[in-house]
N, C-alpha and C positions, 0 to 999 in steps of 0.2 A: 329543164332544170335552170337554166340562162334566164329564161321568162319569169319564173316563181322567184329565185333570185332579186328579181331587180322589183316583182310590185310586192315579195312579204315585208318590207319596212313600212310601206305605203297604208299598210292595212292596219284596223282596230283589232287591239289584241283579240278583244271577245268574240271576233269572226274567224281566227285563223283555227280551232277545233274543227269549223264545218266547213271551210276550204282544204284544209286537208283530206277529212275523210270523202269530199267533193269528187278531189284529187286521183285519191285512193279508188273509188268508185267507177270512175274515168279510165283509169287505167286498166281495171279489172277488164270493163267492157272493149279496152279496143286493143290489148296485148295478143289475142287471138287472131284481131284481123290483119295486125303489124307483122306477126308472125309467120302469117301467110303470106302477104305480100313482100315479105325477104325470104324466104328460106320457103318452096312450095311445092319441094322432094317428100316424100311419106316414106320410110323404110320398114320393110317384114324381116324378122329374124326368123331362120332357120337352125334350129340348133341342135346336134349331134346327139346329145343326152339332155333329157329333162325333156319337158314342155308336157308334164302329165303322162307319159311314157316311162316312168321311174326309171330305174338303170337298164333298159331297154336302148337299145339306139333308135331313134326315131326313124317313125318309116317317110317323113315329109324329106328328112335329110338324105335320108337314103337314095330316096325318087327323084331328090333335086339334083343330088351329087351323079347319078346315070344320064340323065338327063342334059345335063351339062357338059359330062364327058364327053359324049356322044353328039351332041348339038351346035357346041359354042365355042370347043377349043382349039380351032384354027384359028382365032383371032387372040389368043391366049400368048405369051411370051414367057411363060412360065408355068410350066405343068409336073404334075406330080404322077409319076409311071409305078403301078400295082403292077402286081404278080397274080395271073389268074385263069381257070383252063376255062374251057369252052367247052359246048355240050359234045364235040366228040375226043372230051379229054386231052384234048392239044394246052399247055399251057403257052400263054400268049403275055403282053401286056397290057393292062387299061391305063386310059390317062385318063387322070383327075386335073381340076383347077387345081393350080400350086398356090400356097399360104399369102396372101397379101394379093393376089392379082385381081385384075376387076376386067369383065367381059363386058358387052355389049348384046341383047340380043332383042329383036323386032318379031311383034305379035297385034296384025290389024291397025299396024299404022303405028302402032305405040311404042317409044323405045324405052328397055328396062337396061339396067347396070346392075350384073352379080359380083359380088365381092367376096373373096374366101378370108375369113378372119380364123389365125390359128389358137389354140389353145392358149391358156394363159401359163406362162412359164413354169408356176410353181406344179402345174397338172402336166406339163411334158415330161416332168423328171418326176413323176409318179405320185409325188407329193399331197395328191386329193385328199379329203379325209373323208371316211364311208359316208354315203346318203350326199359328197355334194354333187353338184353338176359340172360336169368337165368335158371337153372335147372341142372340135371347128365349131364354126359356124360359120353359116351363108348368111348374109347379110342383101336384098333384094331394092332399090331404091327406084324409084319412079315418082313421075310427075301427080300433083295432086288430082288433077283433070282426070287422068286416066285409074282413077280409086276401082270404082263397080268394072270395070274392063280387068281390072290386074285381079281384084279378088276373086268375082266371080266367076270368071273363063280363064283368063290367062295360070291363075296356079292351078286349077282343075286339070288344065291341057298338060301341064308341066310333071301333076301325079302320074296320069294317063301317060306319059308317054314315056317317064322314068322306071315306072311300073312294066309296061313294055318289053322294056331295053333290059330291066331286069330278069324278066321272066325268057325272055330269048337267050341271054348270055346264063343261065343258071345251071348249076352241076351242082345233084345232088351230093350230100354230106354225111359223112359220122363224126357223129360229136359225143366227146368224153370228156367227163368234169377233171378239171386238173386241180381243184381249190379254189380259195377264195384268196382276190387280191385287190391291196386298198381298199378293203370293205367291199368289194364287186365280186358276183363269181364270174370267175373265169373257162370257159370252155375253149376243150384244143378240137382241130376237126382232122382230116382226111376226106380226099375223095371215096363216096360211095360205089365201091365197086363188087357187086356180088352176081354171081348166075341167077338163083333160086328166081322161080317165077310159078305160078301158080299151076302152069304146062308140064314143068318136071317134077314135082311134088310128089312125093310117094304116098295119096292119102286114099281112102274113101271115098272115088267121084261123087255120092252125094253128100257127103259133110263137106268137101270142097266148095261144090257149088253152092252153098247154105252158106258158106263163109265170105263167097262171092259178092253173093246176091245182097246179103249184110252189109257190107264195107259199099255198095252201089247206093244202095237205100240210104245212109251214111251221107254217103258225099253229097247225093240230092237233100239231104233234109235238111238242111242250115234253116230254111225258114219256119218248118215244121218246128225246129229248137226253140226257135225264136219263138214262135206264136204259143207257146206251152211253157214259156219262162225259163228254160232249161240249158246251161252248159251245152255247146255245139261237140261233144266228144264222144268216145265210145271207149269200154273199158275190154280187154281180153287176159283171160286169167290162163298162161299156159304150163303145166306142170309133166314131169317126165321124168326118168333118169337121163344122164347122159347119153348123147348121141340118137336120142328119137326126134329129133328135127325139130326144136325151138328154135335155134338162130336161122335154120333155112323157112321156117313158115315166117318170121320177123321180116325177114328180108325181102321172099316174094310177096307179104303187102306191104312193102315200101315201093315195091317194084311197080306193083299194079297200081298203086295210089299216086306214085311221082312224088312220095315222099322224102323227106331227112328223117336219120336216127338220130337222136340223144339217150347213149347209153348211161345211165346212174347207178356210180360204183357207190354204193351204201357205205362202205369203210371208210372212203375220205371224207365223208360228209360230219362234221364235230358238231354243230347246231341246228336246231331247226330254222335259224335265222338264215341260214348258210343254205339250207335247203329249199324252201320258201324264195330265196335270191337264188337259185337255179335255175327255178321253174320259170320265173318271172321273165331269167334272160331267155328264154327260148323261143323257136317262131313259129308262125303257121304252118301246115300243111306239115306238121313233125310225127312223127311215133315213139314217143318216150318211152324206153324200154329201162325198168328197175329190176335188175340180178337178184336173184334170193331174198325175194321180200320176206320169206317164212323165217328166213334165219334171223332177223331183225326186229322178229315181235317179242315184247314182251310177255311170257303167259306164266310169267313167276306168280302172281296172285293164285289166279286161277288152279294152278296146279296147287298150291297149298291148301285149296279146299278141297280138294278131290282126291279121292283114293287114288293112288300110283298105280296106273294100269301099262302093261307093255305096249310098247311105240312103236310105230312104222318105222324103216329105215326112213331119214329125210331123203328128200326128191329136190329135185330144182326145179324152181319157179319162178317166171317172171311174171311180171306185173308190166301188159303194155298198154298204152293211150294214145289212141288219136288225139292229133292239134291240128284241125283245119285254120286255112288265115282267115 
């Protein structure tokens, strides 16, 4: 600016249109290299909600934040202590990186800086408005040199081994819709604790084992779904009176599967907007189970065209679904 300063008075007027846009041209081209040779940190955002995961908590955050607990928080000054049981139902504590602190941690020579960034104020005090994005984020900073090292290995190793730490510390869940809040649905849980196992089952050892042998074939065919364009899921229609073993056959294939429940009370559900964001928040390897789906159909039409003919007592039925991850 000093230099242009001191030769624009020097110049014919009629030259200074194509020294500037000269100028302009110049600077396009070398602002990316000035850039880099001040400032030649790259940062990754990991972020709690959003990133194409709609009101899902992201599974990148989730693996980063186990991962981190587990890895890097001895050199942390500030950690943030969860309440959480273990797989033989001991409740313990996990530490989390606490809100602003920044770690340090080495992979093949390269050194990265995690950073926990907390929510923005108006989203702690609940304040979001449905559909925005809210929650932490991990904030990831490394040198430019070490770009193909940090995308390609170093966050793969970091899923891998969040994922892990996950799947080691995991106790299954029942999950019940409690409403929807600030536009999110909200689910409450409890530890999964039931006997029923497919060994005590009061059933037909060969429809047992038919039912086995199904949920086996199941769990292997993810890629079978895949290569046939189909939904990875499986649907079971269980109907009964009271006390013939719907909630104990639910239970022992959650048992044999290492599944979660998310049970769906139909009555609190007011929207299908409401319900569609149910589904949405749920996870893999779940068994969706919906109460008296019969009681919640519509079959006013239908019966208007048809003669009134006498009705069965209603039965109870649910409606459950496999959700592999």
């Amino acid at each position: 600016m000093l230099a242009w300063s001191m030769v624009r008075p020097y110049l014919p007027r009629h030259l200074l249109p194509d020294c500037l846009a000269g100028g302009l041209l110049l600077r396009r081209l070398l602002d990316p290299y000035l850039t880099r040779l001040l400032d030649p940190y790259l940062t990754v955002t990991l972020a709690e909600y959003g990133g194409g995961e709609g009101m899902r908590r992201g599974a990148a955050y989730e693996r980063a934040a186990a991962y981190l607990g587990a890895r890097c928080t001895r050199g942390a000054r500030s950690l943030r202590a969860e309440s959480a049981l273990d797989g033989e139902g001991r409740r313990r504590f996990v530490l989390r990186v606490g809100d602003g602190e920044e770690i340090t941690d080495e992979f093949r020579g390269a050194t990265v800086w995690w950073r926990a960034v907390p929510a923005p104020h108006h989203h702690r005090h609940g304040g979001q408005r449905p559909g925005e994005d809210a929650g932490r984020t991990y904030r990831l900073v490394f040198h430019q040199r070490h770009r193909d090292l940090v995308v390609d290995s170093y966050l793969p190793h970091v899923c891998r081994e969040g994922r892990a730490i996950m799947e080691a510390n995991r106790r299954r869940k029942l999950f019940t819709n409690a409403g929807e809040r600030y536009g999110k649905s909200s689910w409450k849980h409890v530890a999964f604790k039931h006997p029923s196992t497919f060994d005590t089952l009061a059933m037909d050892p060969a429809k047992k084992k038919e039912i086995m042998d199904d949920l086996d074939a199941f769990r292997k065919g993810k890629e079978y779904y895949r290569r046939i364009g189909k939904a990875w899921k499986r649907g079971y229609l269980l109907h009964g009176p009271p006390g013939t073993g719907k909630s104990s056959m639910i239970a022992a294939m959650a048992n044999y599967l290492d599944y979660d429940i998310y049970d769906i009370e139909l009555t609190s559900v007011t929207t299908n907007t409401e319900l569609r964001r149910m589904f949405i928040g749920t996870k893999g390897k779940s068994i969706i189970v919906i109460e008296d789906i019969d009681c919640f159909l519509d079959l006013a039409g239908k019966r208007r065209r048809r003669k009134p003919q006498p009705q069965p007592a209603p039965t109870m039925t649910r409606r459950r679904r496999n959700r592999p991850r």
